[in-house]
N, CA, C and O atoms as a GROMACS GRO file, in nm:
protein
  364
    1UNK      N    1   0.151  -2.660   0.569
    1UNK     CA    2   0.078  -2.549   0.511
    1UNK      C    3  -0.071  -2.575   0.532
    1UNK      O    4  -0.141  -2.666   0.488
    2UNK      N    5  -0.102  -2.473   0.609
    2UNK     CA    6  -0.310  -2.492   0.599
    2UNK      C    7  -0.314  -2.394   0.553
    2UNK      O    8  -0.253  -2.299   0.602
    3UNK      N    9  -0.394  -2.383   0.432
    3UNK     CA   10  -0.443  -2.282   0.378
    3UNK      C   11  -0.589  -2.328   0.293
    3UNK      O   12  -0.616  -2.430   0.229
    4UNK      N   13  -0.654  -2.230   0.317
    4UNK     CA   14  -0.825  -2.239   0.295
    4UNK      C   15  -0.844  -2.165   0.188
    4UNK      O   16  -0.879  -2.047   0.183
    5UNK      N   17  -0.807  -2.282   0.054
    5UNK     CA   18  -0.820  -2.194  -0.083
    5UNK      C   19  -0.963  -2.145  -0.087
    5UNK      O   20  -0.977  -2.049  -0.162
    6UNK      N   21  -1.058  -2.181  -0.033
    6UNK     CA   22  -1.198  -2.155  -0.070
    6UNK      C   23  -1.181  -1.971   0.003
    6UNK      O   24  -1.178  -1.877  -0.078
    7UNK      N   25  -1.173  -1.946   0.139
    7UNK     CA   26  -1.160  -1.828   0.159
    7UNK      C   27  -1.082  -1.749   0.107
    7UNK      O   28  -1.129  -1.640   0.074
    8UNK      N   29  -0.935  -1.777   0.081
    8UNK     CA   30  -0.848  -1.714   0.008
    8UNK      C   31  -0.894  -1.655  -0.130
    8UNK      O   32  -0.873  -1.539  -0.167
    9UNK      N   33  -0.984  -1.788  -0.227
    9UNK     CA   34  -1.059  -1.742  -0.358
    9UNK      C   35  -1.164  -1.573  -0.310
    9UNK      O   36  -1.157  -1.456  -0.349
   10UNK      N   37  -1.255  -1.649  -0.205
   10UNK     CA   38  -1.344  -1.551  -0.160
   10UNK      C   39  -1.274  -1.403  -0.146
   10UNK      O   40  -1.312  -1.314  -0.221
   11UNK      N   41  -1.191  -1.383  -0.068
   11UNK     CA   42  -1.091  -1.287  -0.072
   11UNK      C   43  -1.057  -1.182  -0.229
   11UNK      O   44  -1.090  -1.074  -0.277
   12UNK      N   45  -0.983  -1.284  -0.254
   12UNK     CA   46  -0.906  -1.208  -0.408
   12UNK      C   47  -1.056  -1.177  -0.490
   12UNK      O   48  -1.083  -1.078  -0.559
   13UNK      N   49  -1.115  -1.256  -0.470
   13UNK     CA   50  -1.232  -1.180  -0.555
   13UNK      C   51  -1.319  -1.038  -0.506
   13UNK      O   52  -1.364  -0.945  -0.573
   14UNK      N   53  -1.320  -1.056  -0.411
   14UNK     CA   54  -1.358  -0.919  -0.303
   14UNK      C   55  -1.258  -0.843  -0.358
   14UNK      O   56  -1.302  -0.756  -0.434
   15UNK      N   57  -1.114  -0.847  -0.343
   15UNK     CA   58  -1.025  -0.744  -0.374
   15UNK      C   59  -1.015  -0.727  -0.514
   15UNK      O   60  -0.926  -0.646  -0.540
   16UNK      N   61  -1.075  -0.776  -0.622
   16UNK     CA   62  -1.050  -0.758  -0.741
   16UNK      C   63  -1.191  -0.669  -0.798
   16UNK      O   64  -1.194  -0.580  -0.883
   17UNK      N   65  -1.300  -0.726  -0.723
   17UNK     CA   66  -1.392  -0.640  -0.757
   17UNK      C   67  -1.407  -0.486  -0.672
   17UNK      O   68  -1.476  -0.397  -0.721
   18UNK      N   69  -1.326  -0.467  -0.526
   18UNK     CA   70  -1.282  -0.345  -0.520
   18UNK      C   71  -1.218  -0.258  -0.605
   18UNK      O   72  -1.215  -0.138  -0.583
   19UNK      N   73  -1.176  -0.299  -0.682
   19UNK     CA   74  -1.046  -0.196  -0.754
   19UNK      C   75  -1.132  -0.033  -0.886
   19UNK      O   76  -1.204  -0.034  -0.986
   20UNK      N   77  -1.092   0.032  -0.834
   20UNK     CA   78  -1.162   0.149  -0.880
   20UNK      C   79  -1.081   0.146  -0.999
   20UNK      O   80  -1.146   0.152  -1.103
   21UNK      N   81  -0.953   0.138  -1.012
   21UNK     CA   82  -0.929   0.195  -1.199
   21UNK      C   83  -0.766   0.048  -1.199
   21UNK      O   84  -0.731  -0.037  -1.118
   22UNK      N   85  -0.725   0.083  -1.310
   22UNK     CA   86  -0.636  -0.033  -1.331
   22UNK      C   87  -0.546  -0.001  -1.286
   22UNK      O   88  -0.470  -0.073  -1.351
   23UNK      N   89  -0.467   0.068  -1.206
   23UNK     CA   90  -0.351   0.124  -1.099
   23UNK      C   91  -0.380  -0.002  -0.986
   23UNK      O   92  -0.292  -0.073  -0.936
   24UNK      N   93  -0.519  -0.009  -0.961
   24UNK     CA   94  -0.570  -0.085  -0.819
   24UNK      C   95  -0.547  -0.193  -0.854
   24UNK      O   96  -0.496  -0.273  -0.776
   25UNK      N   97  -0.587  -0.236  -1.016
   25UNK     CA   98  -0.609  -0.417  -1.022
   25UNK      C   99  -0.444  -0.437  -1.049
   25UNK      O  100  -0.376  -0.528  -1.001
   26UNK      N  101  -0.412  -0.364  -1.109
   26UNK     CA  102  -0.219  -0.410  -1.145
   26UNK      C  103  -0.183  -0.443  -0.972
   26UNK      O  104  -0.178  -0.562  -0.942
   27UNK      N  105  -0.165  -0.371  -0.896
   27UNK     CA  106  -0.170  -0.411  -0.734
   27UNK      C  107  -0.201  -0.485  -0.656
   27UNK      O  108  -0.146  -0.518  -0.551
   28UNK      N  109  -0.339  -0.535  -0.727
   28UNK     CA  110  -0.390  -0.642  -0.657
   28UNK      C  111  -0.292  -0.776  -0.783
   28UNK      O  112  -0.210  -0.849  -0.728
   29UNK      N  113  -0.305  -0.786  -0.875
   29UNK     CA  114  -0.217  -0.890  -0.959
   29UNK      C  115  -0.122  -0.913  -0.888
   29UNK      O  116  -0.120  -1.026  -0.839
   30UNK      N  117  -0.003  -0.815  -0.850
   30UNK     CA  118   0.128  -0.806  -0.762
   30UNK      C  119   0.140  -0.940  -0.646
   30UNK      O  120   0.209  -1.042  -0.640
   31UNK      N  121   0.026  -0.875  -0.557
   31UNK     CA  122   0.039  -0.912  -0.456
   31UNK      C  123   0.014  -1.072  -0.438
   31UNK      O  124   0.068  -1.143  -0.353
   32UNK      N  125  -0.123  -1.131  -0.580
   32UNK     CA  126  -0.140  -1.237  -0.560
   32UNK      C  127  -0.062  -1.356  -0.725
   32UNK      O  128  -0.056  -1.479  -0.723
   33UNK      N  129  -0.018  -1.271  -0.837
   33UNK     CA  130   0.023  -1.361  -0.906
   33UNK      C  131   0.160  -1.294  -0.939
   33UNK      O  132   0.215  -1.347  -1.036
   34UNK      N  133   0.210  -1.217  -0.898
   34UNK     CA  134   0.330  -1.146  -0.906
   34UNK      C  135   0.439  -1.254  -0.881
   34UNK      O  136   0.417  -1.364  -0.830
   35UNK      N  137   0.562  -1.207  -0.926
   35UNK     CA  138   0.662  -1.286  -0.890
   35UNK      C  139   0.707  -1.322  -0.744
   35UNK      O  140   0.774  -1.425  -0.730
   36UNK      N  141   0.684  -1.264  -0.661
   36UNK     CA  142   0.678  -1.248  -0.534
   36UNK      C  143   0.569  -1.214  -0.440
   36UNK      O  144   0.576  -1.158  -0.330
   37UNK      N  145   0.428  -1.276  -0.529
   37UNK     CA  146   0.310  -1.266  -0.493
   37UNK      C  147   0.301  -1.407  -0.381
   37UNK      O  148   0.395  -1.477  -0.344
   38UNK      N  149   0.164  -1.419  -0.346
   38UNK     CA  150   0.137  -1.556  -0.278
   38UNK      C  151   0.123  -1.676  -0.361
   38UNK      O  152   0.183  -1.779  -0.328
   39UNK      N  153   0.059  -1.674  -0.453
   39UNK     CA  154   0.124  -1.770  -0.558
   39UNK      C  155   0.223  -1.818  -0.562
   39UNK      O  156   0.238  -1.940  -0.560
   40UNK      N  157   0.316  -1.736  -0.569
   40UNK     CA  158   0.462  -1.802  -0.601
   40UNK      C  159   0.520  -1.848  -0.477
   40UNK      O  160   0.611  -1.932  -0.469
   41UNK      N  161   0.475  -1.800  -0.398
   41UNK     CA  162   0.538  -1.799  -0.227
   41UNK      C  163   0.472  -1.996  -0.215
   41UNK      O  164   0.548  -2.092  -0.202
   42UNK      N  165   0.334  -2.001  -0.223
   42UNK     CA  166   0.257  -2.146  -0.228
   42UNK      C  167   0.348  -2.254  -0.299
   42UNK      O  168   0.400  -2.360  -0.267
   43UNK      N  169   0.340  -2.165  -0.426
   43UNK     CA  170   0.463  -2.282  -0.498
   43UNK      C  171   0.576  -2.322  -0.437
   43UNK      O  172   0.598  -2.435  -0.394
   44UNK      N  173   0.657  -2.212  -0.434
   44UNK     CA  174   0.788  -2.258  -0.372
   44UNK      C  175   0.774  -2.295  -0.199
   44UNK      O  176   0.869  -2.312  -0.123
   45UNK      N  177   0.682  -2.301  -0.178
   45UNK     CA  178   0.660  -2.369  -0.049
   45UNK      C  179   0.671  -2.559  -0.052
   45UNK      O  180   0.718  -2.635   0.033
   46UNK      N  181   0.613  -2.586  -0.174
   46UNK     CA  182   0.588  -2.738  -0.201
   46UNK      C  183   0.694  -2.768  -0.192
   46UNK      O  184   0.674  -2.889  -0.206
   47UNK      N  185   0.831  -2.758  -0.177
   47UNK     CA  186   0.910  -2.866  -0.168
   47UNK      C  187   0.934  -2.864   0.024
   47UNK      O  188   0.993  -2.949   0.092
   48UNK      N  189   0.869  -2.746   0.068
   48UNK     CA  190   0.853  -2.826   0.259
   48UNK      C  191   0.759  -2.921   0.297
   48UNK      O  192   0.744  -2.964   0.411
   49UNK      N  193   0.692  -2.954   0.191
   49UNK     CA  194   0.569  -3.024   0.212
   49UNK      C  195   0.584  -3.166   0.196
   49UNK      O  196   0.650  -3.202   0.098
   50UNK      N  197   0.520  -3.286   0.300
   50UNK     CA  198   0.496  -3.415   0.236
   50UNK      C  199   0.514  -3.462   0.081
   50UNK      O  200   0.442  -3.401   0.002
   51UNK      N  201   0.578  -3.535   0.040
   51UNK     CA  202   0.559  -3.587  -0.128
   51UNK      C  203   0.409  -3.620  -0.111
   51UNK      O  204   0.338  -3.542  -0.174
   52UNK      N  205   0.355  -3.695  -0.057
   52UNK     CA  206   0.193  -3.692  -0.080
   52UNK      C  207   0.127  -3.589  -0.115
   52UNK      O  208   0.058  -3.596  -0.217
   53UNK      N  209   0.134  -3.437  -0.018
   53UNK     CA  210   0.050  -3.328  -0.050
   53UNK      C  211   0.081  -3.228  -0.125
   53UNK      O  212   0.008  -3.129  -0.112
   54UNK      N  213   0.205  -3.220  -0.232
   54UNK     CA  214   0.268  -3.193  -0.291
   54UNK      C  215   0.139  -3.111  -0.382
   54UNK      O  216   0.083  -3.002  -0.372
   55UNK      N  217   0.126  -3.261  -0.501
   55UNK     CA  218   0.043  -3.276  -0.592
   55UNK      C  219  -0.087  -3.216  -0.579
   55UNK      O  220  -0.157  -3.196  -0.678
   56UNK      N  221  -0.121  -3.189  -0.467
   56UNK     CA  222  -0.301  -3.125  -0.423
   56UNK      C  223  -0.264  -3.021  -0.413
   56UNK      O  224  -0.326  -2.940  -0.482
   57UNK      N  225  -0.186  -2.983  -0.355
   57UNK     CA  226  -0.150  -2.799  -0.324
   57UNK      C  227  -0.115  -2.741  -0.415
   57UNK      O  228  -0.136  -2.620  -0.418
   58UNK      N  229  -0.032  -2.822  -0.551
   58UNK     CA  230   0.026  -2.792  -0.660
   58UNK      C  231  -0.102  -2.735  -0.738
   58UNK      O  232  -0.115  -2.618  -0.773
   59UNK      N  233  -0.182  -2.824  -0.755
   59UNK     CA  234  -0.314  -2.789  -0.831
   59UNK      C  235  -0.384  -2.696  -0.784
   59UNK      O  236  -0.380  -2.597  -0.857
   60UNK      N  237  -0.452  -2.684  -0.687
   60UNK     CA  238  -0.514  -2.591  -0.625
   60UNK      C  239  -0.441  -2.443  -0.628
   60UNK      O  240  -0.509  -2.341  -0.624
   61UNK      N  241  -0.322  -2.441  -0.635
   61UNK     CA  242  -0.248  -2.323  -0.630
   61UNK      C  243  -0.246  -2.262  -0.811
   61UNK      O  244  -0.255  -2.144  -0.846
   62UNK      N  245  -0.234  -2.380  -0.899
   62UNK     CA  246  -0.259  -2.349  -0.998
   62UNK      C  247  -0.419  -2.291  -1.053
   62UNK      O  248  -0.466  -2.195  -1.115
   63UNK      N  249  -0.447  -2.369  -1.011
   63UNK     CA  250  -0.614  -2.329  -1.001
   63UNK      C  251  -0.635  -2.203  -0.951
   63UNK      O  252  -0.674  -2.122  -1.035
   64UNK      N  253  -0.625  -2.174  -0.869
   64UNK     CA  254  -0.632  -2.047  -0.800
   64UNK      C  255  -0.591  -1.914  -0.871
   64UNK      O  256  -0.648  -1.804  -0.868
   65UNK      N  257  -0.474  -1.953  -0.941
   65UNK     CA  258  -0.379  -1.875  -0.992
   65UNK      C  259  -0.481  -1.864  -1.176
   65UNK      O  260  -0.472  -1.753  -1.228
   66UNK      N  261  -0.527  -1.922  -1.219
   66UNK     CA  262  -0.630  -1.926  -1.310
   66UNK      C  263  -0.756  -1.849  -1.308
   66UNK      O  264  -0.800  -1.781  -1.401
   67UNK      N  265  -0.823  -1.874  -1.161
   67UNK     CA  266  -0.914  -1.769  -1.112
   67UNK      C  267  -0.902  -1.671  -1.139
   67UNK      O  268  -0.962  -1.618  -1.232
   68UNK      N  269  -0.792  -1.599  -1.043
   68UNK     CA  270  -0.735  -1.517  -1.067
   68UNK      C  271  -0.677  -1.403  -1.180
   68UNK      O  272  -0.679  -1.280  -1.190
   69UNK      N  273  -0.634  -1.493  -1.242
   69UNK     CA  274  -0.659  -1.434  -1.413
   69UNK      C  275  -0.789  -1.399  -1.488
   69UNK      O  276  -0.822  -1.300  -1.553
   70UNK      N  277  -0.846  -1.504  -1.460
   70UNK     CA  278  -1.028  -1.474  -1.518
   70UNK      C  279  -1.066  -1.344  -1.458
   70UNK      O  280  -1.085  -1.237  -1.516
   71UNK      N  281  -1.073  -1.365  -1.362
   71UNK     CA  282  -1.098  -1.268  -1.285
   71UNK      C  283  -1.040  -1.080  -1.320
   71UNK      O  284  -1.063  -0.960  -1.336
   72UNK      N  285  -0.991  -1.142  -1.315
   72UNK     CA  286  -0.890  -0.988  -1.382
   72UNK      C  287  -0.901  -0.979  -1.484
   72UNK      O  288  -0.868  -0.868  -1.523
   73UNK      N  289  -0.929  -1.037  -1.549
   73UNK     CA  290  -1.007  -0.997  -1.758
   73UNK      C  291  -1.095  -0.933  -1.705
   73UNK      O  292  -1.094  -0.812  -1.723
   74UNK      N  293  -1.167  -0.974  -1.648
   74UNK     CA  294  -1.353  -0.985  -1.617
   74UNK      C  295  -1.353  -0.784  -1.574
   74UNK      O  296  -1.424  -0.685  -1.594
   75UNK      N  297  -1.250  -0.812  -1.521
   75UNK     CA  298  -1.248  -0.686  -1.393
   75UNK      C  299  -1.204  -0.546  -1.472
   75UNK      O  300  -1.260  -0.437  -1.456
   76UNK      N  301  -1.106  -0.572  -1.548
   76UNK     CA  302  -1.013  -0.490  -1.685
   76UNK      C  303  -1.137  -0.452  -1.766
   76UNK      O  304  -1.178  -0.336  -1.772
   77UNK      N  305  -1.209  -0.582  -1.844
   77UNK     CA  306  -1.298  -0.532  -1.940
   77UNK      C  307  -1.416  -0.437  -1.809
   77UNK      O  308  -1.458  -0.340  -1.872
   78UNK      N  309  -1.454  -0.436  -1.715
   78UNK     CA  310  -1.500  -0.326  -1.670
   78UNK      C  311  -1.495  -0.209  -1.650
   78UNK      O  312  -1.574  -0.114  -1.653
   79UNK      N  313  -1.382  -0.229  -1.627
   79UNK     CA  314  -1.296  -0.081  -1.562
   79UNK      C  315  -1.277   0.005  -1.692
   79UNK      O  316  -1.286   0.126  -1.676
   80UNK      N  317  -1.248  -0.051  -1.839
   80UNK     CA  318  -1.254  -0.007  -1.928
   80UNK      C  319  -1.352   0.060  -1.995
   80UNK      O  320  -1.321   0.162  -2.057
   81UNK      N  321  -1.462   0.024  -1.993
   81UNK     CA  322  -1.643   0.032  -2.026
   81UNK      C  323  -1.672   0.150  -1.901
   81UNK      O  324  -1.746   0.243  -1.931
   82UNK      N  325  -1.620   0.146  -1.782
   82UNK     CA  326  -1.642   0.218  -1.753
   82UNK      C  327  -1.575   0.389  -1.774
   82UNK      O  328  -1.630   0.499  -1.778
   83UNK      N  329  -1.442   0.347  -1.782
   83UNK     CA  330  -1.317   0.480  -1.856
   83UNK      C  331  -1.410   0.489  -1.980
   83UNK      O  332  -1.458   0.602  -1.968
   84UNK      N  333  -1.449   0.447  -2.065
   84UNK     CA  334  -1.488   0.488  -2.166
   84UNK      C  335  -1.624   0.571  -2.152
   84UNK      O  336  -1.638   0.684  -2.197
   85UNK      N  337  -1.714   0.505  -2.089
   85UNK     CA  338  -1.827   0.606  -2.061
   85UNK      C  339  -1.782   0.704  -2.035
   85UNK      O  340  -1.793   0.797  -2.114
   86UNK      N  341  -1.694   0.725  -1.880
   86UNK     CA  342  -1.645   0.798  -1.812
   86UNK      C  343  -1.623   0.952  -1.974
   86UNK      O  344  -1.701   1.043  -2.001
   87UNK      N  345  -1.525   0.926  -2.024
   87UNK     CA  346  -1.485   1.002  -2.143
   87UNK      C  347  -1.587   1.060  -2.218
   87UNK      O  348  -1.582   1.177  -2.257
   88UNK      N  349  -1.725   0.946  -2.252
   88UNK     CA  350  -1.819   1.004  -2.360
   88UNK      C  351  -1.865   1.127  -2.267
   88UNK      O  352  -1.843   1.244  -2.298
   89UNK      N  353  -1.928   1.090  -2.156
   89UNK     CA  354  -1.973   1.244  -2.086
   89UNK      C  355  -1.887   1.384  -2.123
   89UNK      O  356  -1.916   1.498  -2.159
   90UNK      N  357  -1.780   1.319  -2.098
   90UNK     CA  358  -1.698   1.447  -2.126
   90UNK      C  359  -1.703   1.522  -2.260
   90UNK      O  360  -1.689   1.644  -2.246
   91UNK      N  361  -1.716   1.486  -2.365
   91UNK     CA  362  -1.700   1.532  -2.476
   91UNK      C  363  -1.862   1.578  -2.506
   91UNK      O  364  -1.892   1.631  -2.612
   0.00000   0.00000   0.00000
């Protein structure tokens, strides 16, 4: 497995701060912490891997997968603040 968590991070964060309303960020969650997201795909990859590099990929994938979550609070409490403005105009 080569994979370049640093770009991959760079990535999901690009795609998380794309997301126009929470339809987009639930989609983007899917794809990267979903049950059948890349996350899980990384995980269940570790048992093709060296017992040495097991443990580094393990973490990093967890890590990632943490980002990821932050990230998506961060992104939710926006999207919200913004629905809500969105509404005060209206009324």
């Amino acid at each position: 497995m080569n994979l370049d968590f640093n770009l991959l991070r760079k990535k999901i964060k690009e795609e998380i701060n794309a997301t126009k309303d929470r339809a987009d960020l639930a989609l983007v969650i899917k794809k990267y912490i979903g049950k059948k997201g890349i996350i899980a795909e990384i995980l269940s990859s570790l048992k093709d891997l060296p017992k040495e590099k097991r443990p580094e990929i393990g973490k990093k994938a967890n890590l990632l997968k943490r980002f990821i979550q932050q990230e998506v609070k961060k992104r939710e409490k926006e999207l919200k603040l913004k629905e809500r403005k969105k509404n005060e105009i209206v009324f």
